[in-house]
N, C-alpha and C positions, 0 to 999 in steps of 0.2 A: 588490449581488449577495449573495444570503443563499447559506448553507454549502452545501446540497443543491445549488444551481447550479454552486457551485464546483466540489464534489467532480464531481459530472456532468462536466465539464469534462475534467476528466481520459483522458489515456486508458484503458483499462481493464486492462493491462499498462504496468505500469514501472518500467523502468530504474533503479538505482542511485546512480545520479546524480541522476532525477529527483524518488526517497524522500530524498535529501537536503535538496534544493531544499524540501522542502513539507517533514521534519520537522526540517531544522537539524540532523540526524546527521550526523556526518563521514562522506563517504562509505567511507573506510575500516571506519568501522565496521560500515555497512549491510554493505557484504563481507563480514566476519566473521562478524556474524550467521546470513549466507545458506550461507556455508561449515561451519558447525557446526551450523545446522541448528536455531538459536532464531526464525529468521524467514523462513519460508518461501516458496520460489521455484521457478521449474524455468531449470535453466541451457542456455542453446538455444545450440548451438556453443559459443562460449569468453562471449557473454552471458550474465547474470541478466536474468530478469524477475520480476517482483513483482504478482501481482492486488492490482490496488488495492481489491478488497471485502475481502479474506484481512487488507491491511494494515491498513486504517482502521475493522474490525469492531469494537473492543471503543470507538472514538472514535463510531460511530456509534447503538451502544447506547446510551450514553452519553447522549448528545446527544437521538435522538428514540425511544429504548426496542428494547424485543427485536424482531427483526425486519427493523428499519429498516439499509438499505442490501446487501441481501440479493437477489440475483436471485431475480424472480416469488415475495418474499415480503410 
């Protein structure tokens, strides 16, 4: 399964828990981040969510250039 299937895979919002799972960040600290405002999110009730383009943008530049992983670009 190459990367772009992976990431596809994904849902397109998530969870704290699930930015942990995929970067090995404690999730305490995915919190923190989202609570100060260095990793951004929208908090719906007493959840975070997380766009997963928002998070994985600068790993997807990266990876297959500008652009790339970007809705309708």
């Amino acid at each position: 399964m190459s990367v772009s299937e992976r990431f596809e895979d994904l849902p397109m919002f998530l969870s704290p828990e699930q930015v942990s799972d995929c970067t090995g960040i404690h999730v305490k600290s995915i919190r923190r981040c989202l609570a100060n405002g260095t990793l951004p999110g929208d908090k719906v009730g007493l959840q975070w969510r997380i766009y997963k383009n928002i998070l994985f943008s600068n790993t997807w530049k990266a990876v297959f250039g500008d652009g790339a992983g970007t809705d309708g670009q």
